[in-house]
N, C-alpha and C positions, 0 to 999 in steps of 0.2 A: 542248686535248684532243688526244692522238696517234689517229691513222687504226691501224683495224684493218686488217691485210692477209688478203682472202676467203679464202688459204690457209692462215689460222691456224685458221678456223672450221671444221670438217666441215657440207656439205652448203649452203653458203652460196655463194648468188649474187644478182649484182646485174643483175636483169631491164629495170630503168625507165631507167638514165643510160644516155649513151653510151660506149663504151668504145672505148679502143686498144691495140691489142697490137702492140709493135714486135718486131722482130727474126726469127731462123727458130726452130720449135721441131722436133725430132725426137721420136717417140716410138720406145721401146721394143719394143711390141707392136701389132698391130694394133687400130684404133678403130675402135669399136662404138656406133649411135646407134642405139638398140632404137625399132622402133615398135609397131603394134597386130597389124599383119600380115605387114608388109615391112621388114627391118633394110639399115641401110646401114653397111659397113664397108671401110674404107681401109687396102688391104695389099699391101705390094709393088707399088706405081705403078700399081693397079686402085681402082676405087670399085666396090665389089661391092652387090647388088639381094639377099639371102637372105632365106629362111625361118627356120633356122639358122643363126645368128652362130657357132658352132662349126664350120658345116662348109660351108666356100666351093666344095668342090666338090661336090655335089649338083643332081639335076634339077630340069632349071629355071627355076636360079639365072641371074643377069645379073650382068656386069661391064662398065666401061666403061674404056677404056686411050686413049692418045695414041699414034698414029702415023705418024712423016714428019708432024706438023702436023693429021692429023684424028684425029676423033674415031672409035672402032673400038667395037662395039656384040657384045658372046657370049652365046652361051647354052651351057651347058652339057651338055647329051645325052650321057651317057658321055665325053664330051671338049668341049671348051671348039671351039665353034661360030661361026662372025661369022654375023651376021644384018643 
């Protein structure tokens, strides 16, 4: 019997095995992992903390960046803030 590959499926994933992903991937556009309250999305070397996944600059919002080695924690107030 041949293996389906989950990309031929729409909406198919495999939750129970273990998996591996080798190699780098790039995306295109910025990634969005919606939640109930808090979304998280990865843009431009920030993990951003929104309410709106459409608009990363809004009060509020949180981002986390790498700098010289640590870790650099914003808020946003009219302008992107370290806290």
């Amino acid at each position: 019997m041949d293996r389906l590959k989950a990309k031929q499926i729409e909406d198919a994933m495999d939750t129970v095995s273990t998996q591996v992903v080798s190699g780098e991937k790039r995306f295109a556009a910025p990634q969005a992992f919606l939640g109930s309250q808090w979304h998280i999305v990865i843009a431009d070397g920030y993990i951003y903390w929104v309410q709106n996944p459409e608009i990363l600059d809004d009060f509020g919002n949180q981002r986390l960046l790498i700098e010289n080695g640590q870790l650099i924690i914003e808020t946003f107030q009219g302008q992107w803030t370290r806290i």
